[in-house]
N, C-alpha and C positions, 0 to 999 in steps of 0.2 A: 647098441651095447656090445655087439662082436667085434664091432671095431677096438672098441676101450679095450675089451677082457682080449681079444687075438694079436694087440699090439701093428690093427694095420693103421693106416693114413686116409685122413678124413677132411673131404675139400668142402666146405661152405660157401659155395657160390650166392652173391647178394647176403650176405652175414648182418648186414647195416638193416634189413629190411626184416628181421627176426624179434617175434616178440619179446618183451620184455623177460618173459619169465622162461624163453626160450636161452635169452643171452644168458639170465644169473645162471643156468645150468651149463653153461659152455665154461662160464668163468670159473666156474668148482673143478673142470676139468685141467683148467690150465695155471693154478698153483696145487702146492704141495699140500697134500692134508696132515692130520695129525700123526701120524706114521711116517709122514715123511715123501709121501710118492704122493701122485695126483691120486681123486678119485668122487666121485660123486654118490647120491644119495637116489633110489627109486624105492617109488611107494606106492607103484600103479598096483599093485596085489593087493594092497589092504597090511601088508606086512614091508615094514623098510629093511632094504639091503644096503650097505656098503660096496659097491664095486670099484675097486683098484685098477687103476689105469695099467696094461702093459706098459714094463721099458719103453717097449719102442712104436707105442702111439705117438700119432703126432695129428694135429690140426691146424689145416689150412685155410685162414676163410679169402675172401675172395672180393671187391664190392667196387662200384664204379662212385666214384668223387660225390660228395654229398651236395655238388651244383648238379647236379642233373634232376630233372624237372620229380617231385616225389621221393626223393631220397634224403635221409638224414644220415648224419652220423654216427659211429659207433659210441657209446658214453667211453671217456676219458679211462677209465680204470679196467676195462676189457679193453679198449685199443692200447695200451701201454705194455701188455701180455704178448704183442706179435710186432714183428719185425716187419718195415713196412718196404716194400716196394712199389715206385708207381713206375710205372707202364703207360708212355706218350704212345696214343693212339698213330698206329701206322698207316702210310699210303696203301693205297690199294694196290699200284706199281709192284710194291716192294714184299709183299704179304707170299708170304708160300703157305697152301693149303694142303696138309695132308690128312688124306683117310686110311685108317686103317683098317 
């Protein structure tokens, strides 16, 4: 939730492999609420908040092709929410590793 409310950038590595009730909460994040801005609902206290997403949140999710042995797909109406880029796995040749 510091991410949402500080407006930083949030990467979801394996995304396709989050439970169900993990995604609907992703999906609240990534349209508009009734106000207009994103924002989602917590009610781990016993009492619900509204928290509004900063401007300048953003979410990355991340996931390897749903032919790999154990993976499925994102459902249709969260993956329609992100912009997809795939990424042909590289030679080893050609890979530069950097640490920092």
């Amino acid at each position: 939730m510091k991410a949402v409310r500080n407006g930083e950038w949030v990467l979801l590595d394996e995304i396709n492999l989050a439970s169900p009730d993990t995604l609907e909460s992703i999906a609240d994040l990534l349209h508009n609420g009734p106000d207009g801005s994103p924002s989602i609902l917590l009610s781990e206290t016993g009492e619900i908040e509204r928290v509004r997403a900063h401007p300048d949140f953003r979410i990355f999710g991340a996931m390897n092709p749903a032919t790999d042995v154990g993976k499925r797909d994102l459902p249709i109406g969260l993956r329609s929410r992100f912009t997809e880029i795939y990424v042909v796995k590289a030679r080893i040749e050609t890979l530069t590793i950097f640490f920092l």
